[in-house]
C-alpha positions as CSV (number, residue, x, y, z in Angstrom):
1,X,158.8,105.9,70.1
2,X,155.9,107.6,71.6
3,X,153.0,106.5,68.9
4,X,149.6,106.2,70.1
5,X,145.8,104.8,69.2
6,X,142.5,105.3,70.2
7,X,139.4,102.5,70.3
8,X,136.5,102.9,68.4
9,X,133.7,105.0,71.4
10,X,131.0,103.5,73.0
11,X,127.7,105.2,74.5
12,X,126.9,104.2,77.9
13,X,124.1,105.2,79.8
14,X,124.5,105.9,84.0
15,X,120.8,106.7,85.3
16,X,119.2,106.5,88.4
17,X,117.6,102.9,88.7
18,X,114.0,103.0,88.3
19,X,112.3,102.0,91.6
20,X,109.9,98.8,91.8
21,X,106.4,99.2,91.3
22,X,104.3,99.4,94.6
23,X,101.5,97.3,95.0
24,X,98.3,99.5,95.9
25,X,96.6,99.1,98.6
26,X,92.6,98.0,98.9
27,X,90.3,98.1,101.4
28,X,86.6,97.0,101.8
29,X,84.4,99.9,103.6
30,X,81.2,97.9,103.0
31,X,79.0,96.0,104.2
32,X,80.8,95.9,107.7
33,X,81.6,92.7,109.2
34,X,78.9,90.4,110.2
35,X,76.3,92.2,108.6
36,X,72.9,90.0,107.9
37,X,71.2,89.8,104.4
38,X,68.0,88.7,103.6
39,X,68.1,86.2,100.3
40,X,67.4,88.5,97.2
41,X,67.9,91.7,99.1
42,X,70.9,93.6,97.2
43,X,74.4,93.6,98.5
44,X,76.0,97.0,98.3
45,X,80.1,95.7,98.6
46,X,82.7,99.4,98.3
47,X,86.3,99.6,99.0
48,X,88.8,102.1,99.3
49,X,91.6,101.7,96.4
50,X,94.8,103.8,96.1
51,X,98.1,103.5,94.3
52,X,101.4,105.8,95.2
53,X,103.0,105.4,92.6
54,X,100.2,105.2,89.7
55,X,96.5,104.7,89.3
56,X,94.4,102.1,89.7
57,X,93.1,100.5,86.8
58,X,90.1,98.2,88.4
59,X,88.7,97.0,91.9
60,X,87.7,93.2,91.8
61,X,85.1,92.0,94.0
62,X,84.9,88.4,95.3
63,X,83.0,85.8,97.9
64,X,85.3,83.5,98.3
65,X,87.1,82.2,94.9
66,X,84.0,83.6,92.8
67,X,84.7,86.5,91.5
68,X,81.2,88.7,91.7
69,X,82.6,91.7,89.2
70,X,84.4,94.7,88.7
71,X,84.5,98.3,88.6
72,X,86.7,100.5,86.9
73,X,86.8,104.1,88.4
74,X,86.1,105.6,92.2
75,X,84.0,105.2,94.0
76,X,84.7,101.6,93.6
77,X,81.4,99.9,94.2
78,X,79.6,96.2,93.1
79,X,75.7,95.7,94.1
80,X,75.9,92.0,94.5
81,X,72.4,91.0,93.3
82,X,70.7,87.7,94.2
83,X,72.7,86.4,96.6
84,X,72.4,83.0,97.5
85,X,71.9,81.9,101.6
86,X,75.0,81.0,102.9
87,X,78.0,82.5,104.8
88,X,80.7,84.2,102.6
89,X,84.4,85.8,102.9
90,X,84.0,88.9,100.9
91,X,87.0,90.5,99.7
92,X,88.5,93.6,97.1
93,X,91.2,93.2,94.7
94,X,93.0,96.4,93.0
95,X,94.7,96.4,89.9
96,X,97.4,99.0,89.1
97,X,98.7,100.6,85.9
């Protein structure tokens, strides 16, 4: 007989997928490697920080484990102050938005 119906609409959304956050990219520009330090002499440590597809929010600056400090906005720099004798690993850390 020809009689009809219609559902109830829905909304649907079709979007481009949103692509996954890059991680940024750190990199320590001093002291160089293998530098010497006399005990209580300061410790300039700088890196490098850059995010493509953001900002970044914070270097991190480490010996080791032990985190030394922090620094929020370029140039990304930590004077390491008192350092005790030893041997250390430095490295950077960057935190995106």
């Amino acid at each position: 007989q020809g009689a009809t119906a219609n559902s109830a609409s829905i909304r649907i959304n079709v979007t481009t997928p949103t692509p996954p956050n890059q991680l940024p990219t750190v990199s320590l520009t001093a002291p160089t490697g293998g530098a010497v330090f006399t005990p209580g002499t300061p410790i300039v440590i700088k890196a490098n920080a850059t995010d493509a597809d953001g900002s970044i929010v914070r270097v991190e600056f480490f010996a080791g484990a032990t985190r030394l400090g922090q620094d929020n906005a370029a140039p990304y720099e930590f004077n390491w102050t008192n350092a005790p004798t030893g041997t250390y690993n430095l490295t950077a850390r960057a935190i995106d938005n």
